[in-house]
N, C-alpha and C positions, 0 to 999 in steps of 0.2 A: 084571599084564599090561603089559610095554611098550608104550610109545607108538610107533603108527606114524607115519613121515614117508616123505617120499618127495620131498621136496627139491620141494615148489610153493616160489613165486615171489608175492610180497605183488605181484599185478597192480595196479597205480596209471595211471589215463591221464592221461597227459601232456597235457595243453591249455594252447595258449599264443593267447594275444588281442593282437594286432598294430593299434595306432589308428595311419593315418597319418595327414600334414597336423591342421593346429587341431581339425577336427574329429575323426576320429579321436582327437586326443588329449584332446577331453575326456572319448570315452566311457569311455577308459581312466581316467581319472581320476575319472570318477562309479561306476568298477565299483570299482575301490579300494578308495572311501570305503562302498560299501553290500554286500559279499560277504565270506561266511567262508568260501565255499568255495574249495579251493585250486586256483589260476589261477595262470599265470605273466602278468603284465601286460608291455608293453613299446608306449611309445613310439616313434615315425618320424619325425623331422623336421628340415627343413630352418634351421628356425627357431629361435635359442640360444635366447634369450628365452622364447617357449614350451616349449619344454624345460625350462627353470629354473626356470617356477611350477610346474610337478608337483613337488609337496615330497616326496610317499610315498614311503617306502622299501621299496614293494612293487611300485615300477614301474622296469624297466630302458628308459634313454632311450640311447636312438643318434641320435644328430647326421650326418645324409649331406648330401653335399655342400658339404663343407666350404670345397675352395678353389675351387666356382665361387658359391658364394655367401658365403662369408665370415660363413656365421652367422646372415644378415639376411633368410633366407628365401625365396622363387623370384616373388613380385609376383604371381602367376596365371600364371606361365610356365609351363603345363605339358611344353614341352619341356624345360626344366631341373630339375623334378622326375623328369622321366624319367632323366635323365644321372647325374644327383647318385643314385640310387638303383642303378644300373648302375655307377656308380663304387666305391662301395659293397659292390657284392655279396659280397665274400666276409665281411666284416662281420653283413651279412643270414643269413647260411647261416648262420656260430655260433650267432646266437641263436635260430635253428630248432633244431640237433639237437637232438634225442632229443624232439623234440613228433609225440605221435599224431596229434592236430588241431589245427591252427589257423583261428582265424577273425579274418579282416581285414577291417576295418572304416574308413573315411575318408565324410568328407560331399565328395563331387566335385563341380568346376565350376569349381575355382580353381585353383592350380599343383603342391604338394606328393602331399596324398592323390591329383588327378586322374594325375597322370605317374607317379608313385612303386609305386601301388598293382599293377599289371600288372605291372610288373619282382619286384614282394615276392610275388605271384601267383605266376609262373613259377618262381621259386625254388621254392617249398615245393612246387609240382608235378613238379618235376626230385628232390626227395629224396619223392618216392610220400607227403606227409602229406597226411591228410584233411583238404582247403578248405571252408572255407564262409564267402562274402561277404554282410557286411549293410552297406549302403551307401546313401546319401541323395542324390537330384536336386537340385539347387535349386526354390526357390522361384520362378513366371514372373515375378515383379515383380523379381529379381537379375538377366534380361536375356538374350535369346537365344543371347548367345555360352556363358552358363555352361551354359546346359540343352543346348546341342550338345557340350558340351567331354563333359559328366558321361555324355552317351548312348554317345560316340567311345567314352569310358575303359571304359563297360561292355562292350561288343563286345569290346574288347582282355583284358577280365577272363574273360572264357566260357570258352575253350577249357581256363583253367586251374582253372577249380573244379568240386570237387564239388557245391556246392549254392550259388545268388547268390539272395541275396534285395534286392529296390531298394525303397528306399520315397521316394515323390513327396512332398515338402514339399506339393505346394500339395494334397493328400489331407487335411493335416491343418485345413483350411478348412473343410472337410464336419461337421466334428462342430461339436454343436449349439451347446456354448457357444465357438465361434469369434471370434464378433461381438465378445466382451468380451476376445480375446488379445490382449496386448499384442506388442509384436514381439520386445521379451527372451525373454518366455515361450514365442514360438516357436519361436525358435530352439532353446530348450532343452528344448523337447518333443522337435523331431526328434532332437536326442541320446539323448533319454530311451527314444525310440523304438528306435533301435538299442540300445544300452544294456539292454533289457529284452527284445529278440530273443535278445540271447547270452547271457545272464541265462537264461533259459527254458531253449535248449537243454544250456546247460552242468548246469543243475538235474536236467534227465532222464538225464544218463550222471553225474553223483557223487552225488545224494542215492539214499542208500537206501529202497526204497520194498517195500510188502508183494505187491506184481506189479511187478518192476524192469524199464528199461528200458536196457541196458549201453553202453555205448559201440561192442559189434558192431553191436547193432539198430539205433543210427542210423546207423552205419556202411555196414549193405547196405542203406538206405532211400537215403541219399542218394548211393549209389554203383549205385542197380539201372536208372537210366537215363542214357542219355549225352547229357541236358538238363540242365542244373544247374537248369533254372527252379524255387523252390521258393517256397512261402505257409506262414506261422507266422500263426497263430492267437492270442490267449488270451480267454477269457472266466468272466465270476464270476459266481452265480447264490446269491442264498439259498433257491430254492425245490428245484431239481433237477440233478444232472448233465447233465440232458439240455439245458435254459434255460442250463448253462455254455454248453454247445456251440456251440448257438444266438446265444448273445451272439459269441463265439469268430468265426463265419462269417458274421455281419451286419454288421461295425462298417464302418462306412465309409470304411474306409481301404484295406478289403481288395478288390482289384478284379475277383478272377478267385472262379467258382464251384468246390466241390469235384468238381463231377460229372466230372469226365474226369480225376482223380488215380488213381492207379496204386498210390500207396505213403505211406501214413498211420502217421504218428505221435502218438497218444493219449495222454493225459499226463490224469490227472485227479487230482486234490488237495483233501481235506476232513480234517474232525475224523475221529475216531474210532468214532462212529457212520455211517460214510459205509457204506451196504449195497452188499452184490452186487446186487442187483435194479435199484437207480443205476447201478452202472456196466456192468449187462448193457444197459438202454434206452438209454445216453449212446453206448456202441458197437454198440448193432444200428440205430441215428439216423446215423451214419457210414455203415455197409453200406448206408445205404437210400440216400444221396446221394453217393454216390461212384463209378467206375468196377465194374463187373460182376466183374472180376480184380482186385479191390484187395489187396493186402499191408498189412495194420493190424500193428501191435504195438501194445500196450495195456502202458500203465504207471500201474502206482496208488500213490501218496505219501499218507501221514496227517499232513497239518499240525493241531494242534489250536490254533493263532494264526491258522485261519482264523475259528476261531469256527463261525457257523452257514455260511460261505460256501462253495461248493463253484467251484474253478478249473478250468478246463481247457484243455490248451495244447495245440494242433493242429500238427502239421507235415505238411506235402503234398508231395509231389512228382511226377515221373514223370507227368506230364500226357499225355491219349492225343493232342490234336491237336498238340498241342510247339508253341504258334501262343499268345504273351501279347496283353494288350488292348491293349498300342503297336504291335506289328505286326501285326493287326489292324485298328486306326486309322490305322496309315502305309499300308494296302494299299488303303484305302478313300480316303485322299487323292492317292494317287499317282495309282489310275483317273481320281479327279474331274479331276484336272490335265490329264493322259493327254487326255481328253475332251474337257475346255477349248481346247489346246492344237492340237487336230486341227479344232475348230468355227471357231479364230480364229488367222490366219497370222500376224496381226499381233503375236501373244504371244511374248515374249522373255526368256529367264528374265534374273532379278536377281541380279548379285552382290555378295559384301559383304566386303570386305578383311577388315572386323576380324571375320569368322562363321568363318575360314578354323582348318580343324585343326593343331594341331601337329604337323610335319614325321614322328614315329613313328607316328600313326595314321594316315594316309595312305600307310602301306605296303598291297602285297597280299599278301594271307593263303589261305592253306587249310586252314582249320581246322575240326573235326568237329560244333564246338559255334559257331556263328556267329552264333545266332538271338538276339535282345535280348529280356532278360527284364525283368518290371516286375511287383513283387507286394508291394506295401505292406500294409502288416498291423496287428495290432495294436488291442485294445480299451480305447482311453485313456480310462481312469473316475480313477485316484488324483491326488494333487496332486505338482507339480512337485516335486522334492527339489534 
C-alpha cells in the first residue's frame, strides 16, 4: 500500500516573548535559564549595559534609542521611552514577523517598559498577532508618580491586546509569609510572578497533553471579548483536582471573582494515575462558579515530576460586567470627592508638577477598549529561583 500524503504542513506556533525596560528583561532572562520549551526570547531596551548582562544566546537584544539616549538609558523618562521605541519601529516589526503570539511583558512606573511598551503594543496589533500583556504596578512605597505613570501606560496598552493581565506589587504583601521578605526577594517575586504567567500559558498551547489545549482554543478565549481584562490562576493540591482549583482562585493576590467570566481556560496537571472522575469535579466546580454562558476548554497534561501533586492553571476572561476592582474603587472615590466637594466650597483640588503625565498620554483617544484592568494572580507556594 502506498503511503498517503497530502502535503500537511508540520504546524509549529510561533511565540515570541518581548521583556521591555529592566524589568521585563529579567523575566526574559529567568525564562532562558528555566524553559525547554521552544520560545523565541527578545529583549527591549534602552539601556546598553543591561542589554549586556543577558549572556544567553537564546535571547535577541535590540537596543532603541540609541542616539537620544546614547545607551544610558531613559532616567524614568517615559516620554523618551516612548520616542526611542517609535524611532525604532521598523526594527521592532522584523523581530515580530512570522510570531503567532506574542507576549509583552515590562514592570511599569519608570521610563523604558512604561513609554516603550504601547508603541511595541501597537506594532504587533497593526501586523493582527495575538497580544497578551503581563505586566507589574509598582509597589505604593516607589511613590505616586510611578503608580500613576504604570496606570496612564495601562490605558494606553488596552486598545491593543488581546488579553492584559496587571499585577499590583503591593498584592504580593498579602500572603502570609510577607513579614519575613526581604526587599531583594520582592522584587524578584514580582518577576517571578510574571515569569510564571507566561510560563503557564505558553505550557498549554506546546506541551502535549492526553485533552490538549491548542493554540486556537486560547486563541478564541482570548479573542471572544473585546476586553482584554483577563485572571490566570495556578493552584497545587495533593489531595484533589478540585483543592487545585481552589487554591488556584483563593490566593490573595488574585482580586476579582470567577463569577461573571465568560470564557475559561482549564489546564489541569498530575501523575499518571490522575482519574476522569478528578477532572470531571475539578471542571463541573468551574460550571458552578462561573458565568451561566461560560466557554471552558479543558486541557489535561500527565506530569509524573509532580509526584502525588495535582496543578491546575486557570485562565478567565470575557467578564459580564467589564467593570475591574480599580474602577470600581476609582468610581467609589470620585463620588466620595464629588460629595465632599459640593458639602464644602472651600475645597480646592491640589496639584503636583512632578504627578504630571507624559506629553503621549495625555493625548485624546477613542478607543474601544478604554476600561483599566487590574488582575493580579498567581499562587506563590515555591522558592525564589
Amino acid at each position: 500500500m502506498s503511503e498517503i500524503t497530502n502535503g500537511i504542513k508540520n504546524a509549529i506556533v510561533n511565540i515570541k516573548i518581548i521583556g521591555v525596560g529592566g524589568g521585563g528583561n529579567n523575566v526574559v532572562k529567568r525564562i532562558a535559564e528555566n524553559t525547554d520549551l521552544d520560545l523565541d526570547l527578545i529583549a527591549v531596551n534602552t539601556d546598553h549595559k543591561q542589554l549586556k548582562s543577558l549572556t544567553s544566546d537564546n535571547i535577541t537584544k535590540i537596543q532603541i534609542g540609541t542616539t537620544l539616549t546614547k545607551g544610558l538609558g531613559c532616567g524614568g523618562n517615559a516620554n523618551l521611552g516612548h520616542e526611542a521605541a517609535e524611532n525604532d519601529a521598523e526594527v521592532i516589526k522584523q523581530a515580530l514577523k512570522g510570531a503567532d503570539m506574542v507576549f509583552l511583558t515590562a514592570g511599569l512606573g519608570a521610563g523604558t517598559g512604561t513609554g516603550a511598551l504601547p508603541v511595541i503594543a501597537k506594532i504587533a496589533h497593526d501586523m493582527n498577532i495575538l497580544s497578551v500583556g503581563v505586566v507589574t504596578v509598582p509597589f505604593t512605597f516607589e511613590g505616586a508618580r510611578k503608580q500613576k505613570l504604570a496606570e496612564a501606560s495601562i490605558k494606553e496598552l488596552m486598545p491593543y491586546m488581546d488579553a492584559l493581565i496587571t499585577v499590583h506589587n503591593d498584592n504580593l504583601l498579602k500572603i502570609k509569609t510577607s513579614t519575613k521578605l526581604t526587599l531583594l526577594n520582592a522584587f524578584r517575586m514580582a518577576d517571578m510572578v510574571l515569569r510564571q504567567g507566561i510560563r503557564c500559558v505558553t505550557e498549554l498551547i506546546l506541551t502535549v497533553g492526553v485533552i490538549n489545549v491548542d493554540f486556537a482554543d486560547v486563541k478564541s478565549i482570548f479573542q471572544q471579548s473585546d476586553h482584554p481584562d483577563a485572571l490566570l490562576g495556578i493552584g497545587e493540591s495533593s489531595e484533589s483536582a478540585v483543592d487545585a482549583v481552589k487554591e488556584a482562585i483563593s490566593s490573595p493576590l488574585v482580586e476579582r471573582s470567577l463569577s461573571g467570566a465568560r470564557g475559561i481556560i482549564l489546564n489541569i496537571s498530575g501523575n499518571s494515575s490522575l482519574s476522569l472522575y478528578e477532572v470531571n469535579e475539578a471542571s463541573k466546580f468551574i460550571n458552578e462558579h462561573t458565568h451561566p454562558d461560560v466557554n471552558i476548554i479543558l486541557g489535561t497534561v500527565i506530569n509524573d515530576n509532580l509526584g502525588d501533586k495535582v496543578r491546575a492553571t486557570i485562565i478567565a476572561t470575557d467578564f459580564s460586567d467589564n467593570a475591574s476592582p480599580n474602577e470600581e474603587k476609582a468610581s467609589t472615590e470620585n463620588k466620595d470627592t464629588a460629595t465632599k466637594a459640593t458639602t464644602d466650597n472651600t475645597a480646592k483640588p491640589k496639584t503636583d508638577d512632578s504627578l504630571k503625565l507624559p506629553d503621549f498620554m495625555n493625548k485624546e483617544k477613542d478607543n474601544k477598549k478604554s476600561s483599566f484592568s487590574a488582575f493580579p494572580f498567581f499562587n506563590f507556594k515555591n522558592d525564589i529561583k
